[in-house]
N, C-alpha and C positions, 0 to 999 in steps of 0.2 A: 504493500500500500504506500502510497504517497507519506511524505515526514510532514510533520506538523509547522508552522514557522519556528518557531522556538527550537524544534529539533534538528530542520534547517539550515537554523542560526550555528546553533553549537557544531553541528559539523562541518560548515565554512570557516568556521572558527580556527577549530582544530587541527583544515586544511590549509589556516590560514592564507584563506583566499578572500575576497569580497567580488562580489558580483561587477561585471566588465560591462559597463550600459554600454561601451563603444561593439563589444560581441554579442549585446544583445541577451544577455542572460538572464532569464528572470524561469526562476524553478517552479514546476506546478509543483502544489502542497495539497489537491482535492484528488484523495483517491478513487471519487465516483466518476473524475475526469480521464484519469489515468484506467479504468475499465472501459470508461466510455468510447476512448478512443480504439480499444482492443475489436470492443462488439460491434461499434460502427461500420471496423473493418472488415468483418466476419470474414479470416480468412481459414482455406484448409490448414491444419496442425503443422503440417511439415514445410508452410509456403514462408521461404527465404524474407526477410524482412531488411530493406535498408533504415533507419537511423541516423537522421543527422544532428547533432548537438545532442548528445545525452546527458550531459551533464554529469549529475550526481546518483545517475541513473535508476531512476526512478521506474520508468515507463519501460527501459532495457529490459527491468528484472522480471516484469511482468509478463513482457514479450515472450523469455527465454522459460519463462516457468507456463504458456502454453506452447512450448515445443517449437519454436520459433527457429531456425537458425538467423544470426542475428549478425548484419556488417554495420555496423559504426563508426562515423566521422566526427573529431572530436579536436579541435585547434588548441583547447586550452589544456596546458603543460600538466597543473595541477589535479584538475579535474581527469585528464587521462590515468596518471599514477593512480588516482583513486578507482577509476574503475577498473584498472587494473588490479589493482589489489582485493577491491569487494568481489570484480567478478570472476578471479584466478581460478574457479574449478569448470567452471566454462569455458572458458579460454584455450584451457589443457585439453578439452575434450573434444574440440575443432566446431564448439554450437554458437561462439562468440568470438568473433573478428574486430578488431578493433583497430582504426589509423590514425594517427596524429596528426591529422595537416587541416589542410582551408579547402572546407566545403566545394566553395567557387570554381575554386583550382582543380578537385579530385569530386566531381556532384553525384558518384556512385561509391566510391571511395576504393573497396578490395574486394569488391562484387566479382565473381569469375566471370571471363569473358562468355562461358556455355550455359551461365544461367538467366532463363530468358525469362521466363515467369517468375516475378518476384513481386513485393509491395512497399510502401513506403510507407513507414507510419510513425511520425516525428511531433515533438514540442518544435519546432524548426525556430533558432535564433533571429527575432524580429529582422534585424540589419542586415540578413543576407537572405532571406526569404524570396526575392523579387531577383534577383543576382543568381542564388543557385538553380533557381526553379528553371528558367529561361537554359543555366547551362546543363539542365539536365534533359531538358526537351533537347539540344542539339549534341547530346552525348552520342546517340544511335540506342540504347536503350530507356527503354520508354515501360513503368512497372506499369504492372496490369490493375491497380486501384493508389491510390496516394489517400494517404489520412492526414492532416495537418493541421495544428495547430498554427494559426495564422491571426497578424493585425486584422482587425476588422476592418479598416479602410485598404489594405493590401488585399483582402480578397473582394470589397466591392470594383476595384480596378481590375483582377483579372475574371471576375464574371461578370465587366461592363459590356451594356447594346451598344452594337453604331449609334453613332448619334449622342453619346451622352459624354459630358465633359472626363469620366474619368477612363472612357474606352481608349485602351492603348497598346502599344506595339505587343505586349506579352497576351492581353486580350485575346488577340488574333491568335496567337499561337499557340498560347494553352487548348483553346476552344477549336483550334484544329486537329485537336488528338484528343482532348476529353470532353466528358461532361459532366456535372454536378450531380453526386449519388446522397446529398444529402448533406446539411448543415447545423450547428449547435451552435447558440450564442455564449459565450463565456465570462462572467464577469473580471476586473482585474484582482479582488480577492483572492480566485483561487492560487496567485501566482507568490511569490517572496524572491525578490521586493517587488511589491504589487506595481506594475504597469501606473500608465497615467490613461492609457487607451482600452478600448474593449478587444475582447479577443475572438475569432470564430473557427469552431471544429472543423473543416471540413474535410468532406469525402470527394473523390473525383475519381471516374471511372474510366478505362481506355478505351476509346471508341474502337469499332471495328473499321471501319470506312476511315482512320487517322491519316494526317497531311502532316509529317513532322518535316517545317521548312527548312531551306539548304542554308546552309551558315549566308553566302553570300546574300540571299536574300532577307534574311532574317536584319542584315547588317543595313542594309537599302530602306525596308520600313522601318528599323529602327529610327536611321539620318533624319527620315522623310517628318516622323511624329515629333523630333524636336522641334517642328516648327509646325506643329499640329492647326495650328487656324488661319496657315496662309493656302491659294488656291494650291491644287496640284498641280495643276497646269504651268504655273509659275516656279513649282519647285523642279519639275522633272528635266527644266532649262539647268538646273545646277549640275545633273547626271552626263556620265560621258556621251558621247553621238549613237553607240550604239544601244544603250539603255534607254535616252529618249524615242529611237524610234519604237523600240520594243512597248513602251511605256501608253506611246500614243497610239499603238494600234491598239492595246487592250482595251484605252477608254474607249475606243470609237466601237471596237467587241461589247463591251461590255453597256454600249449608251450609256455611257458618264460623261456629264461635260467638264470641260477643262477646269472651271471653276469652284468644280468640287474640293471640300477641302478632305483633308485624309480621312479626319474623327468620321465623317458622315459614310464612309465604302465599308461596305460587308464584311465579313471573316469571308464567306465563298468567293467573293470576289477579289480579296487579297489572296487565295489561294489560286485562285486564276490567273494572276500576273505572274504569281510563281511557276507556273508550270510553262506559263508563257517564255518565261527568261530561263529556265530549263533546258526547254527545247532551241531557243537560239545559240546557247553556250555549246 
C-alpha cells in the first residue's frame, strides 16, 4: 500500500533526499490510487509493465506482487539505490529491471527489443510527461494500453479537438495511435508534497488502424504549431521548395484554404500530409 505522509517524510528523511520540483516529484500517499491504477489497467498476470519514475516505489511493488515483470526508469541517484535495495529479491530473480538515466533520452528504458506487447502504467514525473510521451510514440514501440498519472491540464492538451486553443502538435499524434479507455480525477492531496495543480488517471488504449508519424514529420508540425494562429499558407512559405509544393497540393487534396491556421486541421488530415510527404521522400 501506498506510505502515509509522515511515513513518507521519514523515509526521504533517512534517504536524505527532498523532493526535486525541477524532476517533478511528488509521491502518491493514496493506496486506493495506487490499486486504482493497477484495475484500470486490467492487464493479463504475466503482461510486461514499463514504469517510469518510481520513485520510492510504491506503485513498482504493487505491480510486481500481481506478477508483473517490471522495467523501470528512474534518473534520481538516490531514489534508485533505494529501490534497489527494497527491491533486491526481485531484481535477482530477473521480475525487476531497473535503469538509471533520463526518461526522455531512454522513453522504454531496458525493454527487450522482442517484447512487443507490453503496458505502461506510471505516476509519470509532471516535467517530463509531454517530452517522454511524444519520445515514446517515435520510439517504434508503441504498448498496447498506457495508464498514467498525469497534470490535468497536460492531459486536456493531449485529448484536445481541432479547433480548441489547447489542440497541439502531441494532440495529433497521441490520437493517431490511441484512444481514451477511461479517466479518474485526482485531487492534489493524494500526492507529498501535495501538487498546486489537479491531477488525472488516465487510461489510453492502442488503436488498431494507429498512424505512428515519421520523426521528420513529427518535427514539420511541431515548427508549424509554434506559431499556431498564423495562416498556413503563410507558414508553409518558410518550408524548403520541395515541402511547399508537397504542402500545397494536400490543401488543394484536402479543400483547405490557404488561410487556415494549423489549430483548426484535423488529426486525419495531418495524417494525410504525412503520408503525403512519405511518399514524395
Amino acid at each position: 500500500m501506498a506510505l502515509s505522509p509522515s511515513v513518507t517524510n521519514e523515509l526521504l528523511r533517512q534517504l536524505d533526499h527532498r523532493p526535486n520540483k525541477k524532476l517533478g516529484q511528488n509521491f502518491l500517499i493514496d493506496g486506493n490510487l495506487v490499486e486504482k491504477s493497477i484495475s484500470m489497467a486490467d492487464l493479463p498476470t504475466n503482461m510486461p509493465v514499463l514504469e517510469i519514475g518510481p520513485g520510492l516505489g510504491t506503485l513498482t511493488e504493487r505491480l510486481l506482487a500481481h506478477g508483473h515483470p517490471v522495467y523501470a526508469v528512474e534518473i534520481d541517484r538516490r531514489l534508485d539505490a533505494h529501490l534497489r535495495k527494497q527491491l533486491a529479491s526481485f531484481i535477482e530473480s530477473g521480475q525487476f529491471n531497473l535503469l538509471r538515466a533520463d526518461a526522455v533520452k531512454y522513453p522504454t528504458g531496458d525493454l527487450p527489443e522482442e517484447i512487443d506487447d507490453f503496458a505502461v502504467v506510471a505516476n509519470l514525473p509532471y516535467a517530463i510527461s509531454s517530452a517522454w510521451l511524444e519520445g515514446l510514440l517515435g520510439s517504434g514501440k508503441l504498448p498496447l494500453r498506457m495508464v498514467m498519472m498525469l497534470q490535468k491540464e497536460a492531459t486536456e492538451r493531449m485529448l484536445a479537438c481541432p479547433g480548441s486553443k489547447t489542440f497541439n502538435a502531441l494532440s495529433i499524434f497521441l490520437q493517431a495511435c490511441y484512444k481514451t479507455g477511461g479517466k479518474h480525477a485526482v485531487p492534489g492531496q493524494c500526492f507529498f508534497p501535495a501538487p498546486s495543480v489537479d491531477s488525472v488517471l488516465l487510461r489510453m488504449d492502442r488503436l488498431e488502424n494507429r498512424f505512428p508519424f515519421p520523426k521528420d514529420v513529427r518535427v514539420l508540425i511541431r515548427r508549424i504549431f509554434t506559431q499556431r494562429r498564423k495562416q498556413l499558407g503563410s507558414l508553409i512559405k518558410n518550408e524548403n521548395s520541395d515541402i511547399q509544393e508537397v504542402m500545397l497540393s494536400w490543401l488543394k487534396r484536402q479543400n483547405l484554404c490557404p488561410t487556415i491556421r494549423p489549430e483548426k486541421i484535423t488529426g486525419s488530415q495531418w495524417t494525410d500530409l504525412a503520408r503525403c510527404l512519405s511518399e514524395k521522400s
